[in-house]
C-alpha positions in Angstrom: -25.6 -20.0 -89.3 -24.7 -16.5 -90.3 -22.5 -15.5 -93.3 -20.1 -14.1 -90.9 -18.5 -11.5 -93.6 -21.9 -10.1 -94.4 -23.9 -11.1 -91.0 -27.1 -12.6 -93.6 -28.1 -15.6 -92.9 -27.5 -17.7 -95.8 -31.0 -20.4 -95.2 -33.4 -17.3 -95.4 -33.2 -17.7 -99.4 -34.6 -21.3 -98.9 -37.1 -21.9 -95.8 -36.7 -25.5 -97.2 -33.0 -25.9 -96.2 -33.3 -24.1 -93.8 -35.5 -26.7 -92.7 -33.2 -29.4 -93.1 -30.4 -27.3 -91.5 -32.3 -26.9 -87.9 -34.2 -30.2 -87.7 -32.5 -32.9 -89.5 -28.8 -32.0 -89.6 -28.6 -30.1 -86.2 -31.6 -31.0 -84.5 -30.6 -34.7 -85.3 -27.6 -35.7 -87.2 -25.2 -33.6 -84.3 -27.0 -35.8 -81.7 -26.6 -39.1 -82.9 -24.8 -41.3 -80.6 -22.9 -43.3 -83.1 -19.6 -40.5 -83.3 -19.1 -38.2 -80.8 -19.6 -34.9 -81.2 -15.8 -34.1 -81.4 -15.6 -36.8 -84.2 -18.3 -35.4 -86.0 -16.6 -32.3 -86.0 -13.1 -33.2 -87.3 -15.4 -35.1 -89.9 -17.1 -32.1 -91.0 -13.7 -29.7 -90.6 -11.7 -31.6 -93.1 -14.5 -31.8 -95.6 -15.1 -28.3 -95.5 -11.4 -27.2 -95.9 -10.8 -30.4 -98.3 -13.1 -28.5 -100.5 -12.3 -24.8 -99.8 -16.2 -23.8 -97.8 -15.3 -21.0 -96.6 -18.5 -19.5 -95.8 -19.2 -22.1 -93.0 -16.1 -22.6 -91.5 -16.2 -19.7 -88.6 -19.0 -21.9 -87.4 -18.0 -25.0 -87.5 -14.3 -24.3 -86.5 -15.5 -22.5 -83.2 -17.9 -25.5 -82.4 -15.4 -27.8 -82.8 -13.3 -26.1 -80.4 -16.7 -26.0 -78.1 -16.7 -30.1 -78.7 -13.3 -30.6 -77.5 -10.9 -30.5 -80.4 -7.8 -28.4 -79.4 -6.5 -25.6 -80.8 -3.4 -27.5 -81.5 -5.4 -30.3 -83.0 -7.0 -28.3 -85.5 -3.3 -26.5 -86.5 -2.3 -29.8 -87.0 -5.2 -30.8 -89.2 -4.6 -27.8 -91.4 -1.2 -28.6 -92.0 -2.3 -32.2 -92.8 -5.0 -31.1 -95.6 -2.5 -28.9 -97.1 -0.8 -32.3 -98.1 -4.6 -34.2 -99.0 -6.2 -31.7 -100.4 -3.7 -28.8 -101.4 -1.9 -26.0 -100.4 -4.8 -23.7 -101.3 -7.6 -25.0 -99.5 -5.2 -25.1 -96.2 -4.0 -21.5 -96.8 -7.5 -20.5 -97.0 -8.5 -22.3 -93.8 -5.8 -20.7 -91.9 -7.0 -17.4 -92.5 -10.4 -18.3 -90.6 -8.9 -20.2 -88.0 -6.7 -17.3 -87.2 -9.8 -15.1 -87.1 -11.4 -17.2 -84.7 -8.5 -18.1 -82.1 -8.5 -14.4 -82.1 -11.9 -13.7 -81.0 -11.4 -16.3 -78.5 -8.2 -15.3 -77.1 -6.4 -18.5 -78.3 -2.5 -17.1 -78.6 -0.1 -19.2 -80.9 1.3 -20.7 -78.2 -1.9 -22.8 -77.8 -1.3 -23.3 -81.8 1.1 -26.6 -83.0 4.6 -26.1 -82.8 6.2 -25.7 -86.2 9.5 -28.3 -85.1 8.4 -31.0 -82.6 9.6 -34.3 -81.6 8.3 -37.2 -84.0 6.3 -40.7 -83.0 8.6 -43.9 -83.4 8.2 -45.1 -86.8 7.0 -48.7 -87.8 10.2 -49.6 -89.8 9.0 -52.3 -91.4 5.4 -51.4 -92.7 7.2 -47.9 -93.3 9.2 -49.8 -96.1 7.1 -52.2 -97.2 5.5 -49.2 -98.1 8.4 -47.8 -99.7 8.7 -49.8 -101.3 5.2 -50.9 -103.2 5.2 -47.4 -103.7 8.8 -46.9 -105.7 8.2 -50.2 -107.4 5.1 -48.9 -109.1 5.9 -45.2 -109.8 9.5 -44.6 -108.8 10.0 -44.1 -112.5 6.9 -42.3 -113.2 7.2 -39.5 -110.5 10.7 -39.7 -108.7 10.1 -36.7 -107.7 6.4 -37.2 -105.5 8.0 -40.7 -104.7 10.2 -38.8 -102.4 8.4 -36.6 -101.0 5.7 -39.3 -99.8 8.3 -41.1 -98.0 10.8 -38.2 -96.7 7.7 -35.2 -95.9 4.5 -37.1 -95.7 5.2 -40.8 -93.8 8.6 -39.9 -92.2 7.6 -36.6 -90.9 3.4 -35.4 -90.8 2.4 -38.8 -90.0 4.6 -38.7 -86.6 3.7 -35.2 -85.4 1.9 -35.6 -82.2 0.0 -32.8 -82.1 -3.0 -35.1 -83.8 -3.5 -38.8 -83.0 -2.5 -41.1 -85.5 -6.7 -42.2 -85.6 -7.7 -39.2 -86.4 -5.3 -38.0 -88.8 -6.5 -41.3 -90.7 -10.0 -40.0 -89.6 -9.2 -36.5 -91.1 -7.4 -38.0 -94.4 -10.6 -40.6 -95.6 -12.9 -37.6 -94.6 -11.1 -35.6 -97.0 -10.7 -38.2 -99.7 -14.7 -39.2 -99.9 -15.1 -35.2 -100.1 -13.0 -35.1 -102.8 -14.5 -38.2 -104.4 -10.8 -40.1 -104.6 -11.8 -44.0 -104.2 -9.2 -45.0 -105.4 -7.0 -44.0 -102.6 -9.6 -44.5 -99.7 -8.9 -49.0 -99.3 -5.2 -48.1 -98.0 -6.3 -45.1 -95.6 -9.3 -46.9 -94.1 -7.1 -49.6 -93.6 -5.2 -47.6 -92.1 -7.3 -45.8 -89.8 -9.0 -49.0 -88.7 -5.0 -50.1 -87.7 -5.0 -46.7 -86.0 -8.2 -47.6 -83.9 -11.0 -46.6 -85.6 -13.7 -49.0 -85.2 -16.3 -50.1 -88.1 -19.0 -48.5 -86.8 -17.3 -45.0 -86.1 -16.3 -45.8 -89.9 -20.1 -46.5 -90.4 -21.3 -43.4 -88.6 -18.6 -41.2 -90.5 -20.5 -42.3 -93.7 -23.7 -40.9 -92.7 -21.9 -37.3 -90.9 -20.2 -37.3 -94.8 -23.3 -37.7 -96.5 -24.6 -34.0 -95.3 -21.5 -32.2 -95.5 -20.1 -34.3 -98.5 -23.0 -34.8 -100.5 -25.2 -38.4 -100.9 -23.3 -39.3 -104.4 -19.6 -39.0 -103.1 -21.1 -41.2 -100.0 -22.5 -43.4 -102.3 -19.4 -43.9 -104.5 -17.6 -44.7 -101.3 -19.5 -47.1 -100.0 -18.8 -49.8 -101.7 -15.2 -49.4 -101.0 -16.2 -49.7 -97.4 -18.2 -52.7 -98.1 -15.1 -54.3 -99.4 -12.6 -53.4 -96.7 -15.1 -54.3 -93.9 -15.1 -57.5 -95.8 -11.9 -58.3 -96.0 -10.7 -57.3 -92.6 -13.6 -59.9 -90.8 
């Protein structure tokens, strides 16, 4: 994997990662039939613009494209980190991904459409929600209050450009990168209601644990643990 800005390859300063890169994280964890290869790649996208990585994303972006996620999908998951992760680290990840549709010919009208038609809404969990949510800091922080409701659930979460599974799939990737437990029982919930299974959940762990690091993994396990639990 080559610094693309100064064509070096990065592993040369330690044969020992580079090791590790070739034979246990490509030579084995890509192949691992517990996620597919697409899912592993949204995985490993939204921790590395979660966390601003730059110097791996040409790679990664273009073999995500190569394992079937859509140029539209990844607009859309850009647009949903800005919201997880910050307006930064998605600014930053748009200035690759437009470097790399453009050396594959991908034109913005292969990109998501800025103003599209929204998924129904579940009225009720939607302000049950609301709800919980105003009761607890509606008088702390009117102000993010509304915003969840009007921007985040009323609006990103319908766009269709990305299934509702793996924008839950993108969102928990994004909050075990960033090491924010504390938010990760109501998405896996969430994702698991959006159809992803316990083991992909599993096999998410491990994909995290390389491109996340072994002690954010670790601190989210037990919050796994717990929602596996109680959802049995």
């Amino acid at each position: 994997m080559q610094d693309s800005t100064t064509g070096v390859d990065p592993t040369l300063a330690s044969p020992a990662f580079a090791r590790y890169t070739n034979q246990t994280v490509l030579g084995d964890l890509w192949k691992r039939p517990q996620l597919k290869a697409r899912d592993r790649s949204v995985v490993t996208l939204s921790v590395l613009v979660a966390r601003n990585q730059a110097i791996e994303m040409p790679f990664h972006f273009g073999l995500a494209l190569d394992n079937g996620v859509k140029p539209a999908e990844i607009s859309e998951m850009i647009a949903h980190l800005a919201f997880y992760s910050g307006w930064g680290n998605a600014t930053a990840a748009s200035a690759v991904v437009a470097r790399v549709f453009a050396e594959r010919g991908i034109g913005s009208d292969q990109a998501s459409a800025a103003e599209v038609a929204l998924l129904p809404l579940n009225e009720a969990a939607e302000q049950q929600r609301a709800q919980t949510v105003e009761e607890n800091f509606g008088e702390v922080a009117p102000g993010v209050v509304q915003y969840t409701t009007d921007v985040l659930f009323r609006d990103l979460w319908l766009r269709p450009g990305l299934a509702p599974r793996d924008r839950s799939l993108v969102t928990v990737s994004a909050l075990v990168a960033n090491g924010q437990v504390a938010q990760i029982p109501y998405h896996l919930n969430r994702a698991m209601d959006n159809g992803l299974t316990r083991d992909e959940a599993s096999e998410a762990l491990t994909q995290l644990a390389f491109y996340a690091g072994w002690p954010n993994v670790f601190s989210a396990m037990p919050v796994f643990k717990d929602v596996f639990a109680k959802r049995v």
